[in-house]
Every structure is written in C-alpha cells, then in structure tokens.
MARLOKOL-430450 format. One record per residue: residue in one letter; x, y, z of N, C-alpha, C in turn. Coordinates in steps of 0.02 Angstrom, whole numbers, padded with zeros to 5 digits, always signed. Layout:
<lumkols>
AXYZXYZXYZ...
</lumkols>
This chain:
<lumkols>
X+01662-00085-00315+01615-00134-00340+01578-00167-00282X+01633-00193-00231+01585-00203-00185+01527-00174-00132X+01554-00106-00142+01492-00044-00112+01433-00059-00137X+01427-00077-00222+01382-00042-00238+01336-00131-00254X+01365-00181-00216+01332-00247-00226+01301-00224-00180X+01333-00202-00111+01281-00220-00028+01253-00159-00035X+01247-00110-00080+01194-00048-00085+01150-00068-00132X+01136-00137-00163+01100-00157-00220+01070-00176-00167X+01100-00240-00142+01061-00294-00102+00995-00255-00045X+01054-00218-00009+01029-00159+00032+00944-00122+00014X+00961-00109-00050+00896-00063-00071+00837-00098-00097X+00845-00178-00123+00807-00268-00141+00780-00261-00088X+00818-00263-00015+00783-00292+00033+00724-00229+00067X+00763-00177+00054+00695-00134+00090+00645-00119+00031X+00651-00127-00034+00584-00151-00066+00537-00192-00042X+00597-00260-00040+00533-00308+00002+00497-00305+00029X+00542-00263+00098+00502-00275+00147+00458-00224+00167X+00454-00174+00108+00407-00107+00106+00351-00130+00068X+00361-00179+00013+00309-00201-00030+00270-00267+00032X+00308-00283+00100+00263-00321+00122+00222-00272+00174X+00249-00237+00194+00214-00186+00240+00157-00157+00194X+00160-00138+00147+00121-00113+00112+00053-00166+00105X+00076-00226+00071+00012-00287+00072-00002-00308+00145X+00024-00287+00193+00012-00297+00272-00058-00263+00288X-00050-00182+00274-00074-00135+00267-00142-00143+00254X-00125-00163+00201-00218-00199+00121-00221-00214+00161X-00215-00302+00201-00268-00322+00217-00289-00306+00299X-00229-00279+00327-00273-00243+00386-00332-00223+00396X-00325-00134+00344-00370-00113+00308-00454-00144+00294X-00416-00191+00252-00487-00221+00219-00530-00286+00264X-00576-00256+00331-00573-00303+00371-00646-00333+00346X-00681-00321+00293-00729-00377+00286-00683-00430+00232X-00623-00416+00221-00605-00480+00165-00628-00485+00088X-00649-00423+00063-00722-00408+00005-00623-00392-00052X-00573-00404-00001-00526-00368-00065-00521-00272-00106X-00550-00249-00066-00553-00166-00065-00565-00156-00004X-00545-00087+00011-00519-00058+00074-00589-00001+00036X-00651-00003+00086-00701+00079+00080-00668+00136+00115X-00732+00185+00084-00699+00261+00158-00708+00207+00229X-00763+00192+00238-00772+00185+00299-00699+00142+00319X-00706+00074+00281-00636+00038+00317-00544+00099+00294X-00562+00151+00272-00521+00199+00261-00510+00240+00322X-00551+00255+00354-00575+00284+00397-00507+00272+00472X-00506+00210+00459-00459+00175+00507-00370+00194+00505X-00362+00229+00471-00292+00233+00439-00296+00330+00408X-00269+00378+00466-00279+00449+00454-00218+00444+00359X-00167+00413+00356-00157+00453+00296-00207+00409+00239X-00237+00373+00229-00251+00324+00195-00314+00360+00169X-00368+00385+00246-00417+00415+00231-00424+00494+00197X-00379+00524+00220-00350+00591+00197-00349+00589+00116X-00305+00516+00093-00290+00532+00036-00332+00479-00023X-00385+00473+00020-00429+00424-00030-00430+00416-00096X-00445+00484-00101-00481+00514-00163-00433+00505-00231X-00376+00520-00186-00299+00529-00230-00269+00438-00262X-00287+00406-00198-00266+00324-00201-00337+00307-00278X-00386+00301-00255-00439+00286-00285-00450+00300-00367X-00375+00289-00404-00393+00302-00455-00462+00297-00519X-00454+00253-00507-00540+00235-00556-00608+00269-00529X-00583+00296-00459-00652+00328-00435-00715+00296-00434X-00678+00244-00415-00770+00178-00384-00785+00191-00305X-00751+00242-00279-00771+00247-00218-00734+00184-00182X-00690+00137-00185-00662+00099-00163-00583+00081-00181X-00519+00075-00154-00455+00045-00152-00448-00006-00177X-00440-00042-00251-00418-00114-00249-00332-00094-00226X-00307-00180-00216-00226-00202-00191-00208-00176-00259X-00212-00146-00331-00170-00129-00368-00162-00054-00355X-00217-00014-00340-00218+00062-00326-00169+00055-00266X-00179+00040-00207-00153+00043-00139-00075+00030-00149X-00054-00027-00208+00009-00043-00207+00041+00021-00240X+00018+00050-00277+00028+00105-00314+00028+00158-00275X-00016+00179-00228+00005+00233-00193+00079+00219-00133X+00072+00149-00108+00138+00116-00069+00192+00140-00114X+00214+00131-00179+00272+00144-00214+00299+00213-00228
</lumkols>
C-alpha cells in the first residue's frame, strides 16, 4: 500500500511539473503575447515547428494554450 501512495504522489508531481513545462513552453513560444504561438513564432522550437500542422487542430494556421496543452499530454 505504501508503494503504491509514493508511486501516486510520484506520478501527481511529474504531471505538474510537465503541465508547467509545457505552459513554460506557450509562453516562450508566443513572444508577441497575442496568446497563439504562429509558424513563424513556431519556427523557434524544431519539434513544435515540424509538428504544426498536427498540434493545430482547428487549422487556423495558429496554436491556441488548449491545442499546445493537448499536444504536451
């Protein structure tokens, strides 16, 4: 029982701190602050730009923080 508390806790915390790397990421990324990451600000980040197309579900030609969190997960 107790294995499987500090393998709970264990696997909480690197969510976290993957779901903060991930929103780290966004706003790196997104350096005019507009809240979407373009190709161009894509451009900056080889897997990000590679896989635009794939992140970019709605196909507006732009990343919102819900697509990006979605490709993070």
């Amino acid at each position: 029982m107790k294995k499987v508390i500090i393998t709970s806790v264990f696997m909480l915390i690197t969510l976290v701190c993957f779901a903060q790397t991930c929103a780290e990421k966004f706003v790196e990324l997104d350096t005019n602050q507009d809240g979407l990451i373009s190709r161009t600000e894509a451009n900056a980040d080889a897997i990000v730009s590679n896989w635009f197309d794939i992140i970019d579900t709605d196909a507006d030609d732009y990343i919102n923080l819900a697509e990006f969190a979605n490709f993070c997960s």
